[in-house]
Biopython code that builds the backbone (N, CA, C, O; Angstrom):
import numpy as np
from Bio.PDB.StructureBuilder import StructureBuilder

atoms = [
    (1, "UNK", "N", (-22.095, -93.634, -49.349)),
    (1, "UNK", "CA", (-22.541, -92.263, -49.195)),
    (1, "UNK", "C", (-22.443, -91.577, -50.552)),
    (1, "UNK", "O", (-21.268, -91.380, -50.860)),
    (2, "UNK", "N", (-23.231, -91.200, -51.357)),
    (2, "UNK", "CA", (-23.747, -89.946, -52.118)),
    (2, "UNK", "C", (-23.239, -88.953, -51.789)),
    (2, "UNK", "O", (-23.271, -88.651, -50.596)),
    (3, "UNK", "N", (-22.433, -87.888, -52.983)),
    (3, "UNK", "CA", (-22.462, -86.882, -52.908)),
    (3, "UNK", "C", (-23.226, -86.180, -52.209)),
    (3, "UNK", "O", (-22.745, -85.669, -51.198)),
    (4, "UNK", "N", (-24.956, -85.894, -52.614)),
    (4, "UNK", "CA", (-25.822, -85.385, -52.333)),
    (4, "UNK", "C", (-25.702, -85.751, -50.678)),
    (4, "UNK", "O", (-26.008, -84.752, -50.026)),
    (5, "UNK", "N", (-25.379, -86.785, -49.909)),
    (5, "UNK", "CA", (-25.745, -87.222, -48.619)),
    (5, "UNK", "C", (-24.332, -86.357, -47.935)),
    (5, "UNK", "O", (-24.354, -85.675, -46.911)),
    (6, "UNK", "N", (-23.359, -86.565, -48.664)),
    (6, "UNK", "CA", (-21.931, -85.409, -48.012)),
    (6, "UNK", "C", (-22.328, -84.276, -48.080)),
    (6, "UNK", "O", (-22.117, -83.576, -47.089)),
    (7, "UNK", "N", (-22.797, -83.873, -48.848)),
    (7, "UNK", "CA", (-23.525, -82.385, -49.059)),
    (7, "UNK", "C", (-23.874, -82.490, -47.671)),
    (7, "UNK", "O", (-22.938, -82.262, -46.905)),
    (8, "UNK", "N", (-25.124, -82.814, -47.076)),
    (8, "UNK", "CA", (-25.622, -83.026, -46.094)),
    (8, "UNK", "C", (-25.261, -83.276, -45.061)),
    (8, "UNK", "O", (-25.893, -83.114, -44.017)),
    (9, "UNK", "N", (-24.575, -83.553, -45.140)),
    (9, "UNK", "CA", (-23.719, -83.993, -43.769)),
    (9, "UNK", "C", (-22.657, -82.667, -43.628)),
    (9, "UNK", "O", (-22.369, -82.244, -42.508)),
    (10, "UNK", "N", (-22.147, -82.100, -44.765)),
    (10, "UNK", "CA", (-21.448, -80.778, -44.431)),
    (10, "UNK", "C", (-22.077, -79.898, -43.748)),
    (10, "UNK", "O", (-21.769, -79.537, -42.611)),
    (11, "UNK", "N", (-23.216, -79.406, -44.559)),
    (11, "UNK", "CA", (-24.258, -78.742, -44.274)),
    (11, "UNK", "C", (-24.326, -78.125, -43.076)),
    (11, "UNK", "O", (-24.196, -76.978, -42.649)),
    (12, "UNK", "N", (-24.736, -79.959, -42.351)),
    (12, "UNK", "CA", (-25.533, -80.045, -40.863)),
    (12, "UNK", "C", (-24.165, -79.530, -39.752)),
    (12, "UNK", "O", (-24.262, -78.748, -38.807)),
    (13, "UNK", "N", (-23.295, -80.037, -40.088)),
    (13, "UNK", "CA", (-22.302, -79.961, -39.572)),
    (13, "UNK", "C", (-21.475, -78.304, -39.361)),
    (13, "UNK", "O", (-20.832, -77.950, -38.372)),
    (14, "UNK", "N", (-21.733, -77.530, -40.569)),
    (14, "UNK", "CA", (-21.700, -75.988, -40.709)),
    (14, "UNK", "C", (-23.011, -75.417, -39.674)),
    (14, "UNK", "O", (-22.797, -74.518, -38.862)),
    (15, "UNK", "N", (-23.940, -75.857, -39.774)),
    (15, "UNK", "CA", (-24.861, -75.498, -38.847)),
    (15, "UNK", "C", (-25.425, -75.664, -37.811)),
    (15, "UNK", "O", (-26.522, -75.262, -37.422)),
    (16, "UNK", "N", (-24.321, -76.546, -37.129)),
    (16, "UNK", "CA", (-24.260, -77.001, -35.713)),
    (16, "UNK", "C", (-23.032, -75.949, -34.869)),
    (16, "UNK", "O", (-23.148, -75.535, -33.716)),
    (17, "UNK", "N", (-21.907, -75.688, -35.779)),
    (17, "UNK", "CA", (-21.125, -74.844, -35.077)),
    (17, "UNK", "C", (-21.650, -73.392, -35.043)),
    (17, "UNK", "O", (-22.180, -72.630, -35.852)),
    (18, "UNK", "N", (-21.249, -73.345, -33.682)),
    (18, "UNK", "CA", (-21.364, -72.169, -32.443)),
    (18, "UNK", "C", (-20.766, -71.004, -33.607)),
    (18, "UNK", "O", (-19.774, -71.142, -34.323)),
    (19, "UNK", "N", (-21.763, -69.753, -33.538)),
    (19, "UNK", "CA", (-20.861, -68.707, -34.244)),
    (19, "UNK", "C", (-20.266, -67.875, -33.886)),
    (19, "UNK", "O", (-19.730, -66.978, -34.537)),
    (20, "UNK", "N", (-20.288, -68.188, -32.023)),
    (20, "UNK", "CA", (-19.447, -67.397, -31.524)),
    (20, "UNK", "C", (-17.810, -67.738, -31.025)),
    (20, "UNK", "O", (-16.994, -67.131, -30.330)),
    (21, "UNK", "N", (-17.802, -69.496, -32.033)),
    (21, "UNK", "CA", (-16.738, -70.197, -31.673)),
    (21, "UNK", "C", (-15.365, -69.293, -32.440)),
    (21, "UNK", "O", (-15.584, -68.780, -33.537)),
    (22, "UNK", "N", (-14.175, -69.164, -31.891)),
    (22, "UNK", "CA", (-12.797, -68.022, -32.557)),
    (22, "UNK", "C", (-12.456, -69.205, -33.801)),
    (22, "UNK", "O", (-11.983, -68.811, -34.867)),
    (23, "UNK", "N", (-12.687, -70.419, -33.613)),
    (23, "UNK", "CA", (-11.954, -71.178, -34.767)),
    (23, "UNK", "C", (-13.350, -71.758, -35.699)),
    (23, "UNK", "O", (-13.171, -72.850, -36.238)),
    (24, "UNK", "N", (-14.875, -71.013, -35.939)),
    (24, "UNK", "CA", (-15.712, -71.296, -36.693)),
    (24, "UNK", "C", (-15.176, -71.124, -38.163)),
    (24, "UNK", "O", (-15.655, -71.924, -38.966)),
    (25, "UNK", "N", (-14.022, -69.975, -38.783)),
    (25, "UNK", "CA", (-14.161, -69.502, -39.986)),
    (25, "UNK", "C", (-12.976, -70.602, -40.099)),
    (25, "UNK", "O", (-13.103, -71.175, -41.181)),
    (26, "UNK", "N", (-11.796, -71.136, -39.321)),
    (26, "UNK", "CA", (-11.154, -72.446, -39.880)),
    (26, "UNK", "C", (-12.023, -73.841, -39.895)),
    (26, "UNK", "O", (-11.896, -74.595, -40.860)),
    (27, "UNK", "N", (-12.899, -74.170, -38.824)),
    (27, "UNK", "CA", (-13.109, -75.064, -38.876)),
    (27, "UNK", "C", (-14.078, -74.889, -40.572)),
    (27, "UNK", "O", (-13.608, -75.462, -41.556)),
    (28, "UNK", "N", (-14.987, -74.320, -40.661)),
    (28, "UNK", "CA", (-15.570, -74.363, -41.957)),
    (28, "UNK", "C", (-14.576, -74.640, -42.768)),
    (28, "UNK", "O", (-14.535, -75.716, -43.364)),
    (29, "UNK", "N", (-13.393, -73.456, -42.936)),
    (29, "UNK", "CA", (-12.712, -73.873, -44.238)),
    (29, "UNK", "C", (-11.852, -75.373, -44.206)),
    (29, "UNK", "O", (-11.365, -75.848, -45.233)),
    (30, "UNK", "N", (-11.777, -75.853, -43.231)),
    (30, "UNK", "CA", (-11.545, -77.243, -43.127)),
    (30, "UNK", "C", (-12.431, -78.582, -43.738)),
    (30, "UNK", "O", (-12.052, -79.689, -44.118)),
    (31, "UNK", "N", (-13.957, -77.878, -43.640)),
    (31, "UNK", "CA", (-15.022, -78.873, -44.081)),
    (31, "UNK", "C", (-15.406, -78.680, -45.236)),
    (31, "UNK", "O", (-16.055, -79.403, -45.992)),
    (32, "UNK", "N", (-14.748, -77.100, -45.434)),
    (32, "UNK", "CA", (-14.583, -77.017, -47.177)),
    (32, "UNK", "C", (-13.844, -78.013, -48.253)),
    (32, "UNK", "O", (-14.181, -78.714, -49.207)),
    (33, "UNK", "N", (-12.742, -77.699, -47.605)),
    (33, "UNK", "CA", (-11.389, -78.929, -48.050)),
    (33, "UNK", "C", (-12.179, -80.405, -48.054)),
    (33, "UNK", "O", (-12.467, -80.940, -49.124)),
    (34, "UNK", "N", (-12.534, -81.072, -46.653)),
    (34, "UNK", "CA", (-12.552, -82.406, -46.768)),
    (34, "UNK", "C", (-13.917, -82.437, -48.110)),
    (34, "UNK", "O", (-13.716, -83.278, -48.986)),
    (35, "UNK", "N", (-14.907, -81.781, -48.222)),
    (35, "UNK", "CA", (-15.981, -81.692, -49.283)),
    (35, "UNK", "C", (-15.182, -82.032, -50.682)),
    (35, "UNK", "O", (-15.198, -83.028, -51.406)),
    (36, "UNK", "N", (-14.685, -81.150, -50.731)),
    (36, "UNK", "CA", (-13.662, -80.751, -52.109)),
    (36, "UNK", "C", (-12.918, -82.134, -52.272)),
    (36, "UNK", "O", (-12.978, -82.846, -53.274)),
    (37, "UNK", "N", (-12.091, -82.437, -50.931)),
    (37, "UNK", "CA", (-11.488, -84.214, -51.091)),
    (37, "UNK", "C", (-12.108, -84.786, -51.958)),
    (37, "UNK", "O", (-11.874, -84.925, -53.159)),
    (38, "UNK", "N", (-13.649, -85.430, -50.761)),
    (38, "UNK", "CA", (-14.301, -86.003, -50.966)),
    (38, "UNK", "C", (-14.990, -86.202, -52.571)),
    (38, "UNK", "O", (-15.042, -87.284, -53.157)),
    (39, "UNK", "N", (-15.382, -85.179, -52.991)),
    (39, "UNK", "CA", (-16.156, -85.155, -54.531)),
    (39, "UNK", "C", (-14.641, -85.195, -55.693)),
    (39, "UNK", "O", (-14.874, -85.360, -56.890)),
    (40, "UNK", "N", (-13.388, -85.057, -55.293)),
    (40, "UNK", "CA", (-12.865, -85.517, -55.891)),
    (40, "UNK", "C", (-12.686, -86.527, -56.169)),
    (40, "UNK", "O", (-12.546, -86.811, -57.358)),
    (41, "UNK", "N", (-12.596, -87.766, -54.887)),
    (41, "UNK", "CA", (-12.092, -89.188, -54.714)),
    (41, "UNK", "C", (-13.498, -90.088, -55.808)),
    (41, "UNK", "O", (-13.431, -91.158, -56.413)),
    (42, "UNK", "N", (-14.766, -88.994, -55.670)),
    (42, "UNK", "CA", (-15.976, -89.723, -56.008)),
    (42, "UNK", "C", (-15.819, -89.834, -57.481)),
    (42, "UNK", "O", (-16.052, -90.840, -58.152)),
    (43, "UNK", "N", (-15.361, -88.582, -57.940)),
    (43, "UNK", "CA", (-15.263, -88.462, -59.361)),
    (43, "UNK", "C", (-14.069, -89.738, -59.994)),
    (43, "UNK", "O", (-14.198, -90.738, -60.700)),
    (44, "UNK", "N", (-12.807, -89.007, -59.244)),
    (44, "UNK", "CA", (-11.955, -90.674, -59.509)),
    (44, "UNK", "C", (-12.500, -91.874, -59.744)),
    (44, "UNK", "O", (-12.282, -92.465, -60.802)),
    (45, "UNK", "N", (-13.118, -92.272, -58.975)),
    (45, "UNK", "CA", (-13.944, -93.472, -58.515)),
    (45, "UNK", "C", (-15.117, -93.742, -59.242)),
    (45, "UNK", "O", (-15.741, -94.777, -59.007)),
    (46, "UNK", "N", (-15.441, -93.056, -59.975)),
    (46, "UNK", "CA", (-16.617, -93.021, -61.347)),
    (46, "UNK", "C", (-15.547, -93.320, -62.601)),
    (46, "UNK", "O", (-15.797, -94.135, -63.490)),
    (47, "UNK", "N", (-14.648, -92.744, -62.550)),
    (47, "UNK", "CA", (-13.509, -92.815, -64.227)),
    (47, "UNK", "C", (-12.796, -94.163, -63.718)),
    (47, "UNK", "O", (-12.714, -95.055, -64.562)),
    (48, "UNK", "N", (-12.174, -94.469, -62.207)),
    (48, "UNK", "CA", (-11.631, -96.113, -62.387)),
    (48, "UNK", "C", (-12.931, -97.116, -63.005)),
    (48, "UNK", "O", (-12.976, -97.750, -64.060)),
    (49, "UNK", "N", (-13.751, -97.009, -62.117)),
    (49, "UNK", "CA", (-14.917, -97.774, -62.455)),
    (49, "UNK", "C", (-15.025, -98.088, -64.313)),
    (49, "UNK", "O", (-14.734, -99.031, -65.050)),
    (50, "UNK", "N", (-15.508, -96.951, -64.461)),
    (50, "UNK", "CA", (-16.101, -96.732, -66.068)),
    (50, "UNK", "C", (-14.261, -97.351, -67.312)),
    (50, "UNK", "O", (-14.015, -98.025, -68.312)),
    (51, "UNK", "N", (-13.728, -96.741, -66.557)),
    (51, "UNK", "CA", (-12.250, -97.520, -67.062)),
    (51, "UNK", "C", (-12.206, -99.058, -66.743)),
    (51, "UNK", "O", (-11.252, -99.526, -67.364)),
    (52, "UNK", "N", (-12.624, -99.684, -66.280)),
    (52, "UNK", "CA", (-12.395, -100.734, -65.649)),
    (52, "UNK", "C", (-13.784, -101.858, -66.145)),
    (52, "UNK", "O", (-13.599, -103.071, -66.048)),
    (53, "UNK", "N", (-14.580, -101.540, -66.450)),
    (53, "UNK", "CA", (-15.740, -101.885, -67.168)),
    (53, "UNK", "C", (-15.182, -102.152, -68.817)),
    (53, "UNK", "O", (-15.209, -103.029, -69.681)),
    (54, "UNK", "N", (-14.741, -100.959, -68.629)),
    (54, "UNK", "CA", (-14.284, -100.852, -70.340)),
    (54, "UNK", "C", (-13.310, -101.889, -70.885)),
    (54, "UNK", "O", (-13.244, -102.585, -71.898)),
    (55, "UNK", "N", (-12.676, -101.722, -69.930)),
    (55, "UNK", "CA", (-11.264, -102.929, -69.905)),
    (55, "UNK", "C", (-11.746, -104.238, -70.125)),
    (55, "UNK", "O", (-11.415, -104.968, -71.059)),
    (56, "UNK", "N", (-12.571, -104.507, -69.192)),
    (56, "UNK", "CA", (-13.323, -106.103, -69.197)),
    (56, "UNK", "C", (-13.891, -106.442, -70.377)),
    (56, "UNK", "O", (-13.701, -107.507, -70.964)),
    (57, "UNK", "N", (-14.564, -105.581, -70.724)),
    (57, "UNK", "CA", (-15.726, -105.489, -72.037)),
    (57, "UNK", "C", (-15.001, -105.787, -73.098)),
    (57, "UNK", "O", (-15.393, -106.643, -73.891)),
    (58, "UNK", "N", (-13.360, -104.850, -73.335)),
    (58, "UNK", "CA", (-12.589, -105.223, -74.213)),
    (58, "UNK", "C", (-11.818, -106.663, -74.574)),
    (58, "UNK", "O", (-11.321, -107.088, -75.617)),
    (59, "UNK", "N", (-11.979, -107.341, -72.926)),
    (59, "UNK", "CA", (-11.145, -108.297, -73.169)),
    (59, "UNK", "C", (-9.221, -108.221, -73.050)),
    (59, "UNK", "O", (-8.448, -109.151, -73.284)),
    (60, "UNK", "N", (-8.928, -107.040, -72.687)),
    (60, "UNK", "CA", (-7.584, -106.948, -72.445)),
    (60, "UNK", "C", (-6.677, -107.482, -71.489)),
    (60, "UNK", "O", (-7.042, -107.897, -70.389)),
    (61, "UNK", "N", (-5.328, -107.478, -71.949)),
    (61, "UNK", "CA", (-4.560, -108.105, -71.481)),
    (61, "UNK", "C", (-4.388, -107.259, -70.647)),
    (61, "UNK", "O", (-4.477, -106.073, -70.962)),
    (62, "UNK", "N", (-4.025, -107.740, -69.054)),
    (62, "UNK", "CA", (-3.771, -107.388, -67.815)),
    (62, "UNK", "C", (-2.207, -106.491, -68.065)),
    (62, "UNK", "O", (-1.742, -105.616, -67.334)),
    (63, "UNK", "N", (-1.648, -107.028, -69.289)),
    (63, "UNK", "CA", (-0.102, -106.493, -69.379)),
    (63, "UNK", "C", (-0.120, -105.263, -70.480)),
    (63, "UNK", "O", (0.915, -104.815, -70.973)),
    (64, "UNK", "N", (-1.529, -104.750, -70.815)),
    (64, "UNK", "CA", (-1.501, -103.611, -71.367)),
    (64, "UNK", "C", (-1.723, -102.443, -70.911)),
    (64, "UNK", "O", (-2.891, -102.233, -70.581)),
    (65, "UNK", "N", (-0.888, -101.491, -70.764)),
    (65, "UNK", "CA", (-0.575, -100.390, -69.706)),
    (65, "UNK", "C", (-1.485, -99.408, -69.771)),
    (65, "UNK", "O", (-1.670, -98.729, -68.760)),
    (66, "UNK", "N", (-2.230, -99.141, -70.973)),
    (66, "UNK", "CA", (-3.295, -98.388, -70.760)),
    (66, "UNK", "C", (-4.756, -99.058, -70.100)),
    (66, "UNK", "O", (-5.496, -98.450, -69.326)),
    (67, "UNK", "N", (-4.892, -99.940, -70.419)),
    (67, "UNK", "CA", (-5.896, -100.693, -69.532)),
    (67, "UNK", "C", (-5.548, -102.097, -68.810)),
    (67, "UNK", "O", (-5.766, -103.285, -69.045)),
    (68, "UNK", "N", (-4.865, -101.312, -67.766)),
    (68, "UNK", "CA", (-4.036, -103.168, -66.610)),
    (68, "UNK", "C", (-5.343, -102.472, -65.773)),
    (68, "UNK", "O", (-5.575, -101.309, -65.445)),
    (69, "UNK", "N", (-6.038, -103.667, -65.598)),
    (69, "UNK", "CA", (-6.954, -104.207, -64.826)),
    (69, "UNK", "C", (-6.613, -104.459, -63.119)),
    (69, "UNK", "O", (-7.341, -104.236, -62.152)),
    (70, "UNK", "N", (-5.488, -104.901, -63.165)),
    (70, "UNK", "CA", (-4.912, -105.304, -62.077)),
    (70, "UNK", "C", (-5.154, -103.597, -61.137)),
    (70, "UNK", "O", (-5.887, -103.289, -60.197)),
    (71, "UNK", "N", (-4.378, -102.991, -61.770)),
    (71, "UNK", "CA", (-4.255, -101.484, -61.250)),
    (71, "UNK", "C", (-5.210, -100.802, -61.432)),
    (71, "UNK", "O", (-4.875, -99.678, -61.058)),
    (72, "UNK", "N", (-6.786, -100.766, -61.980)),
    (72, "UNK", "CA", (-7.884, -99.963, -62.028)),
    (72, "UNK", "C", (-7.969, -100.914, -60.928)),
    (72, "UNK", "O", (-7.169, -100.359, -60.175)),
    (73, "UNK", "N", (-8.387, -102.022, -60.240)),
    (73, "UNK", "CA", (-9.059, -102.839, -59.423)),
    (73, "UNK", "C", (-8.037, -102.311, -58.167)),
    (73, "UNK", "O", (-8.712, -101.884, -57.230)),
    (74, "UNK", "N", (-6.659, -102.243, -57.940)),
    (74, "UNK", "CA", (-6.009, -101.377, -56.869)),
    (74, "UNK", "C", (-6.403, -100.457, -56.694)),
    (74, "UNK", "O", (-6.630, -100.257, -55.501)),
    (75, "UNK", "N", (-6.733, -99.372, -57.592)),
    (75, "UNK", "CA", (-6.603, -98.024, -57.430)),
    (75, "UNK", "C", (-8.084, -97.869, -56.738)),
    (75, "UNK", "O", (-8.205, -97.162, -55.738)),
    (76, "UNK", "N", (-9.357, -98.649, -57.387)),
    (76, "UNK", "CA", (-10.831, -98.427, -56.662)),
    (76, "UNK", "C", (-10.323, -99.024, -55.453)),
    (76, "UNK", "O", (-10.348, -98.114, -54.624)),
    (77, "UNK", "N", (-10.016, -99.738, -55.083)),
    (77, "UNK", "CA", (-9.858, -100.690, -53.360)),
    (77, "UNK", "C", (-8.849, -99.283, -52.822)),
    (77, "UNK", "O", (-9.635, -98.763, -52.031)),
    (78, "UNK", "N", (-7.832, -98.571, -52.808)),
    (78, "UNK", "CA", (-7.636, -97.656, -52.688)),
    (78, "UNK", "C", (-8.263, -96.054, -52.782)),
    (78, "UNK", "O", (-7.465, -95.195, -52.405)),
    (79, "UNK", "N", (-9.310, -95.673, -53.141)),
    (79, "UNK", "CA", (-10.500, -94.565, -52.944)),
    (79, "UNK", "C", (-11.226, -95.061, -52.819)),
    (79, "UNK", "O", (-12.122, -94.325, -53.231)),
    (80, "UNK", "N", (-11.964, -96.547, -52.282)),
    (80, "UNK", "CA", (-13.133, -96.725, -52.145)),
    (80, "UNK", "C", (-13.375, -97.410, -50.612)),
    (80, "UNK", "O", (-14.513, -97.689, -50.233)),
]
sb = StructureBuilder()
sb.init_structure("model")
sb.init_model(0)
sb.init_chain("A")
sb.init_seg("    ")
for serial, (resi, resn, name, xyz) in enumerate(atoms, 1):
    if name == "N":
        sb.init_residue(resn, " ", resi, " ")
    sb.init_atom(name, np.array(xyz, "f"), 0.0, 1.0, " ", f" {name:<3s}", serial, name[0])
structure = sb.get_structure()
């Protein structure tokens, strides 16, 4: 899923609830939050990646702490 497709899916989802529902202005700010999650985890998940490319490309040792491979490859299997 794409940003652009979460977008969408918020969206639809803001505009399916009832506006005469008492918990419409939490539930939104709830789908605010998970949005906000979400494009965070994506962004993460663009810098492990692009970190993790970089690493390979370099040729580094798995035991060098700025680029352990081991742990960019955890951390994407963990937000992804």
């Amino acid at each position: 899923m794409t940003m652009l497709e979460g977008s969408k899916d918020i969206e639809d989802l803001n505009q399916d609830l009832d506006p005469n529902l008492k918990d419409n202005k939490r539930i939104k700010e709830e789908l605010s939050k998970v949005y906000t999650k979400y494009n965070a985890l994506q962004e993460e998940k663009s810098e492990l990646e692009e970190s993790l490319e970089q690493a390979i490309r370099k040729g580094s040792s798995p035991m060098d702490s700025d680029n352990n491979i081991m742990y960019n490859i955890f951390a994407l299997w963990c937000v992804g």
